[in-house]
RODO-2510 file (C-alpha; in nm, 4 decimals, decimal comma):
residues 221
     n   res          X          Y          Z
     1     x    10,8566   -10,1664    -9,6247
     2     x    11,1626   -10,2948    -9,5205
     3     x    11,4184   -10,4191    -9,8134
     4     x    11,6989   -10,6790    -9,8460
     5     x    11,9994   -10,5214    -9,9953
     6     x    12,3458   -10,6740   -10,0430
     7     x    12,6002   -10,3908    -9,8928
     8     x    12,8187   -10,5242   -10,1357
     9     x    12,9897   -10,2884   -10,4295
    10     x    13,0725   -10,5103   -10,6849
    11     x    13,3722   -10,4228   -10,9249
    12     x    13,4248   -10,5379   -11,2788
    13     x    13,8327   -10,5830   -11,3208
    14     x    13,9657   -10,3668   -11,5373
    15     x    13,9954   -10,3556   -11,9161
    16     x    14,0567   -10,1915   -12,2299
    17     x    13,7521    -9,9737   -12,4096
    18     x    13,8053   -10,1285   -12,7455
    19     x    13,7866   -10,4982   -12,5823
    20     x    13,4630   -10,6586   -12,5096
    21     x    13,4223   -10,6759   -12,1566
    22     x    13,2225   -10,9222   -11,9088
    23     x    13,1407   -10,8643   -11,5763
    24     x    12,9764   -11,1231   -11,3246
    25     x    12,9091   -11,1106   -10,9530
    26     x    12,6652   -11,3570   -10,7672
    27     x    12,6367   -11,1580   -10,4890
    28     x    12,5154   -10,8647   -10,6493
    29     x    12,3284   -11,0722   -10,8480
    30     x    12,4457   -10,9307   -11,1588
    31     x    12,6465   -11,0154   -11,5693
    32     x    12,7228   -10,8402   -11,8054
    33     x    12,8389   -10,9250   -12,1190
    34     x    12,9884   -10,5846   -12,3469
    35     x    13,0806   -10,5117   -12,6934
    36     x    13,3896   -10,4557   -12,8372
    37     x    13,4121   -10,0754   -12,8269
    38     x    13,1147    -9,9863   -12,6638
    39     x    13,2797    -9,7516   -12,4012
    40     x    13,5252    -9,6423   -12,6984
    41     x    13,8630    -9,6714   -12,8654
    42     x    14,0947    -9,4917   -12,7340
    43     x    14,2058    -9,7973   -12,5390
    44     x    14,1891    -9,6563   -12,2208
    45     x    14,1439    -9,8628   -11,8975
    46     x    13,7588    -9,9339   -11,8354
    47     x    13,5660   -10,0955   -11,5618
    48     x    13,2280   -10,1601   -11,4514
    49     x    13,0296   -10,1321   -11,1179
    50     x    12,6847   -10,2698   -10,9551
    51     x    12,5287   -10,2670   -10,6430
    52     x    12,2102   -10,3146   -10,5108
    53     x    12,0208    -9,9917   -10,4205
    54     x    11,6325    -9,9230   -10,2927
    55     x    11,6682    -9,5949   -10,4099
    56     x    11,4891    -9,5973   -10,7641
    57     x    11,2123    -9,3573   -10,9267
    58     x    10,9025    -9,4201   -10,8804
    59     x    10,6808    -9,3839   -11,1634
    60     x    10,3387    -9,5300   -11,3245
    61     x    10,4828    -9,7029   -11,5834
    62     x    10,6254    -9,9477   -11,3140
    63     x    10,5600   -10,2045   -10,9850
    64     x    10,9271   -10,3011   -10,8739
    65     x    10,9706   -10,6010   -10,7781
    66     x    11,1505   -10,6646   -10,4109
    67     x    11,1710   -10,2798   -10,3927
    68     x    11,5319   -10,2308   -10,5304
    69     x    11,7346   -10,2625   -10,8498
    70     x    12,1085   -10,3025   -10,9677
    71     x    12,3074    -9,9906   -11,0071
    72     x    12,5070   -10,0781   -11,3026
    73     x    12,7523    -9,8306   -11,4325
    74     x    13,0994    -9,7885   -11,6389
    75     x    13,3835    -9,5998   -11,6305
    76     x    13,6532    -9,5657   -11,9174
    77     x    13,9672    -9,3218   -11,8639
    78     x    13,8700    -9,2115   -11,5429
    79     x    13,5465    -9,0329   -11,6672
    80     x    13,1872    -9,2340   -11,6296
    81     x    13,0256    -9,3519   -11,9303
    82     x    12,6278    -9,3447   -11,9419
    83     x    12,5365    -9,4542   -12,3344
    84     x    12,7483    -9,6915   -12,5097
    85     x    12,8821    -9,6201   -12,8277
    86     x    12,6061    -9,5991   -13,1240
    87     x    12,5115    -9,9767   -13,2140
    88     x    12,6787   -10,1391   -12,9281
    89     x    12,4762   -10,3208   -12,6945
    90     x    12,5283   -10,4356   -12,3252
    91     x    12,3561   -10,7903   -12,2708
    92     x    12,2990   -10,7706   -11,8666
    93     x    12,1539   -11,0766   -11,6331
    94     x    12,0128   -11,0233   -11,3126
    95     x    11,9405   -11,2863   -11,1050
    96     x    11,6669   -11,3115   -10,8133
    97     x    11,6080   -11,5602   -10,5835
    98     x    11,2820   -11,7293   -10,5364
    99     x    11,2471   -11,5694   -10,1742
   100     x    11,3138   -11,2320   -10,3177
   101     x    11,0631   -11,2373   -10,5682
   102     x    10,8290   -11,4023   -10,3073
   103     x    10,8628   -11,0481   -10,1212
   104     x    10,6405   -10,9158   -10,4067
   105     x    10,3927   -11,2596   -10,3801
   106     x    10,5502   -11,3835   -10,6710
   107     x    10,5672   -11,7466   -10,6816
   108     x    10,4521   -11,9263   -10,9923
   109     x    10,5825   -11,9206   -11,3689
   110     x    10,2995   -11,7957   -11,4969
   111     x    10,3943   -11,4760   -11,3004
   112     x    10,7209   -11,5277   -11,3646
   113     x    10,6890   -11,4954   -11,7353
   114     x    10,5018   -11,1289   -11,6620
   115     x    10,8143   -11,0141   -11,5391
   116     x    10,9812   -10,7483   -11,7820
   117     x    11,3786   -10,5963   -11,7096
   118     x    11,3242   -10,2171   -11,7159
   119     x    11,6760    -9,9383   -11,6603
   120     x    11,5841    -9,6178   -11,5686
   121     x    11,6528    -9,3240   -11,8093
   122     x    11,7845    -8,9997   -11,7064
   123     x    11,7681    -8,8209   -12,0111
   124     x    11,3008    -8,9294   -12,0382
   125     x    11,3484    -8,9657   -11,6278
   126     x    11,1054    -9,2580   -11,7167
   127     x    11,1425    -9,6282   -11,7198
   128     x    11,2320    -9,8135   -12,0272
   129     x    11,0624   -10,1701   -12,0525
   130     x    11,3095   -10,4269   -12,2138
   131     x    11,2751   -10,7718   -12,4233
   132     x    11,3381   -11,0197   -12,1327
   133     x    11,3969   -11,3597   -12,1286
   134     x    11,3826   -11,5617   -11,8005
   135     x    11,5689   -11,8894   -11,7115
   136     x    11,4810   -12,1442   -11,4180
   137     x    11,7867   -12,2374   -11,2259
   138     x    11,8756   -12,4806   -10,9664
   139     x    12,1645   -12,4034   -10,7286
   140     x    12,2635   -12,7884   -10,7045
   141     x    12,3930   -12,9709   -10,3934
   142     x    12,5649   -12,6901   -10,2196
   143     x    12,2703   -12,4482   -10,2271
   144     x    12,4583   -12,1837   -10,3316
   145     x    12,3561   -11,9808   -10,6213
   146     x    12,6555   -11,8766   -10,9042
   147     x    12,8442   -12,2139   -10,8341
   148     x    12,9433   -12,4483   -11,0861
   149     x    12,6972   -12,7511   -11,0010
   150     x    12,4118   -12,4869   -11,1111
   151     x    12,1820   -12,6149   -11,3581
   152     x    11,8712   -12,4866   -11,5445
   153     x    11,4998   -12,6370   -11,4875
   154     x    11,3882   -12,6805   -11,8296
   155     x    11,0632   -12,8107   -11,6998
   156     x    10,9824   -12,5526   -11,4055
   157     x    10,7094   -12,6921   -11,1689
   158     x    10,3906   -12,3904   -11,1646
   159     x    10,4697   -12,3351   -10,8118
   160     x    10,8532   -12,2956   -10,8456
   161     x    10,9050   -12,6222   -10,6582
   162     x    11,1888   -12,7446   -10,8131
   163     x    11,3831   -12,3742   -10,8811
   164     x    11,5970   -12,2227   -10,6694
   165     x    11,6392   -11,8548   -10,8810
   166     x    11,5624   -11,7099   -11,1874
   167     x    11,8105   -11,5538   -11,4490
   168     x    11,6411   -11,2129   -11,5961
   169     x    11,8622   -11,1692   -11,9104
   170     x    11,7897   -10,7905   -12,1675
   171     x    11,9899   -10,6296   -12,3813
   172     x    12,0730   -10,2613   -12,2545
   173     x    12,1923    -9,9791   -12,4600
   174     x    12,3303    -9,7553   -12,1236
   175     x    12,3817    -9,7968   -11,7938
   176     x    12,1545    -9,7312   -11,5129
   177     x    11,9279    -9,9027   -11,2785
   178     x    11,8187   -10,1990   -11,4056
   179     x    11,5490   -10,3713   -11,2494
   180     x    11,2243   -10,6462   -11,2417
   181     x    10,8563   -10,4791   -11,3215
   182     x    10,5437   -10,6413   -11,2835
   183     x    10,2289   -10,5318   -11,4752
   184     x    10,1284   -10,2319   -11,4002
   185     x     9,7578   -10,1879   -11,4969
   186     x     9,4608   -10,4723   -11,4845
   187     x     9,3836   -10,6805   -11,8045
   188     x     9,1592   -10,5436   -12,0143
   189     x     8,8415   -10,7118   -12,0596
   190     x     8,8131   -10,8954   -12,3971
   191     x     8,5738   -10,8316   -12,6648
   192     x     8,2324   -10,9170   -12,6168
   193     x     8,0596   -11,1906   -12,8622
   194     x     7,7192   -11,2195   -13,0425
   195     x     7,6347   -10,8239   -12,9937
   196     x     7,3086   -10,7792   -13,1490
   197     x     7,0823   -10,4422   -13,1578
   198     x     6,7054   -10,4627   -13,1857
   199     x     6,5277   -10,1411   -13,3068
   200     x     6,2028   -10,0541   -13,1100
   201     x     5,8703   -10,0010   -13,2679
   202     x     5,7388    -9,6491   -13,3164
   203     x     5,9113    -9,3468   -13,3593
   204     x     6,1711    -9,2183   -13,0676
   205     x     6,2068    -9,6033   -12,9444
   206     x     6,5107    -9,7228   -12,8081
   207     x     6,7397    -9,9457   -12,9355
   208     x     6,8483   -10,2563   -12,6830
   209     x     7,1600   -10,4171   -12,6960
   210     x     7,2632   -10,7396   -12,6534
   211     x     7,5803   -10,9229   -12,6210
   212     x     7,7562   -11,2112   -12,4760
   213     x     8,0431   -11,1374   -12,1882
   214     x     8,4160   -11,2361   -12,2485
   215     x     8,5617   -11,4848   -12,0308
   216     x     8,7967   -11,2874   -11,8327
   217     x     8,6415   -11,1933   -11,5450
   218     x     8,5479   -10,8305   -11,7146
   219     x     8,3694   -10,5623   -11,4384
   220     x     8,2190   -10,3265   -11,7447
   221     x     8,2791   -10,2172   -12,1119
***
């Protein structure tokens, strides 16, 4: 499978741990917005990092979308920080275009809205599903995403007609890969309606079951 990656590594510029730091790129495709303190408070010099990578776990839990994530990580005092402080919290964005999520057939809202942000962990080596909330943005007259005649689509067409990218916005409590997941497993089947069991006469007879099928295209219970 070949991937689209942006060769770009994007750097935050630099400021102090006890500030509350923010950190945008469009090319990257990446924000994100820091607590005050969250790499410390010492008040040493502290910057952030992302770049695209295609070089993520692989695991169950997830189906990456466009085959990559962001590489998003800190450094404060010339050491790398992995956790942020206890109860600080990194709000991060990640944008994707509607041709990149089209690379995983992904082209309505419905699917869309299915989307969850997931960062990797490296202490559970697992990936860690996030609350995510998605906006639908135009990139205005200049077709250029990040610019400031962007707007959002508060009425998205089904098909994504009228939006140019989406805006994948979690709260993050280290720094890792982040990424886009798709469901992993098939819907369950619902549960089945007017069940009814009708005993047999005699001794030994079987019982037969009865019941009406959900709607959701179920294959067996």
């Amino acid at each position: 499978t070949t991937v689209s990656l942006q060769s770009k590594l994007a750097t935050s510029n630099t400021f102090t741990d006890t500030a509350a730091g923010t950190f945008t790129d469009s090319t990257v495709g990446v924000n994100v917005e820091l607590d005050s303190n969250s790499l410390g408070a010492a008040g040493n010099s502290s910057y952030l990092t992302a770049k695209e990578t295609s070089n993520i776990p692989s695991t169950a839990s997830v189906n990456i979308v466009a085959n990559k994530a962001k590489d998003i990580n800190a450094y404060s005092g010339g050491s790398q920080i992995k956790n942020l402080k206890s109860g600080k919290t990194a709000t991060v964005d990640l944008t994707y275009t509607k041709s990149e999520l089209a690379e995983t057939n992904i082209d309505t809202t419905t699917e869309v809205n299915n989307l969850k942000m997931v960062s990797y962990s490296e202490d559970k080596k697992e990936w860690e599903a996030l609350s995510t909330v998605a906006t639908y943005k135009s990139d205005g007259d200049d077709n250029t995403v990040g610019n400031a005649d962007d707007s959002t689509v508060t009425s998205p067409t089904a098909t994504l007609s009228n939006v140019d990218y989406v805006v994948f916005t979690a709260v993050g409590t280290h720094f890792s890969a982040y990424a886009l997941s798709e469901p992993t497993g098939a819907e369950p089947p619902g549960t089945p309606g007017s069940v009814t069991a009708t005993a047999g006469s005699g001794v030994g007879a079987s019982i037969t079951v009865t019941w009406a099928a959900s709607t959701n295209n179920p294959t067996g219970y």
